[in-house]
N, C-alpha and C positions, 0 to 999 in steps of 0.2 A: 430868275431865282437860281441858286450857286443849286445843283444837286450833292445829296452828301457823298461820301466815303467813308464805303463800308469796309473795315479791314475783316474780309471773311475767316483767313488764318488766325486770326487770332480769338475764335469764338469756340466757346468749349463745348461739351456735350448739353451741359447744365444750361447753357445760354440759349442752345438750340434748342432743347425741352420750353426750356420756358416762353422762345418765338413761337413753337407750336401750340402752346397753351395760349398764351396770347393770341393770335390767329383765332382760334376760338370763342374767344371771348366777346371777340369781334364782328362778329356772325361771317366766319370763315369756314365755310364748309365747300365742298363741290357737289351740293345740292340747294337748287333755290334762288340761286347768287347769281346777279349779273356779273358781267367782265368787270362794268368800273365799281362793280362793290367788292369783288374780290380783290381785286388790286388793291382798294383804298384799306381792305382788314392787313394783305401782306405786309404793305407798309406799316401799318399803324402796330401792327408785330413787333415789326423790328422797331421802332423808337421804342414801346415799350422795353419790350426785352433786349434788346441792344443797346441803349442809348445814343440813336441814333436820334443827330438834332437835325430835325425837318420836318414843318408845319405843311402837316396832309392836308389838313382843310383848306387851307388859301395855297393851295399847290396847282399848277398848270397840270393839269388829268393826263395829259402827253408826259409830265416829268413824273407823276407816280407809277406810268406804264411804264417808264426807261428804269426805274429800281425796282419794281416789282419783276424785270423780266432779271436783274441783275441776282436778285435775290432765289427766282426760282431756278437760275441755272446754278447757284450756289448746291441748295438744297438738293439738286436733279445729282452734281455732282458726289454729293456726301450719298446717297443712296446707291449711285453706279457700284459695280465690283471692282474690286480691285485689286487684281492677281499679286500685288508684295505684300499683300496680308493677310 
């Protein structure tokens, strides 16, 4: 299975809000949650709120680990500081 691409610059504040609502929706919390249930809410996030096309369900659990790690160093990134602003 192709993995998607995410264009992460191009996601706005409003897009980001609504991955993390989604996340939620999804029983994504960091309480409770095994690893591949959290992985499978990050992903199912971003399709939602991203339109990102790739079917979590019939996904190789190694190819939702490779976007969910892509997508939390996303996130990790927009939270770092960042001294030119």
């Amino acid at each position: 299975m192709k993995l998607p691409v995410i264009d992460f610059d191009a996601i706005t504040q409003a897009q980001l809000e609504a991955y993390f609502k989604a996340f939620r929706e999804f029983g994504g919390t960091d309480e409770h949650i095994g690893l591949i249930e959290h992985a499978g809410a990050i992903v199912r996030a971003a399709v939602k709120a991203w339109g990102v096309e790739f079917d979590v369900d019939n996904a190789s659990p190694r190819d939702v680990q490779a976007i969910q790690r892509e997508i939390q160093q996303y996130v990790k990134s927009v939270l770092e500081y960042d001294a030119k602003n």
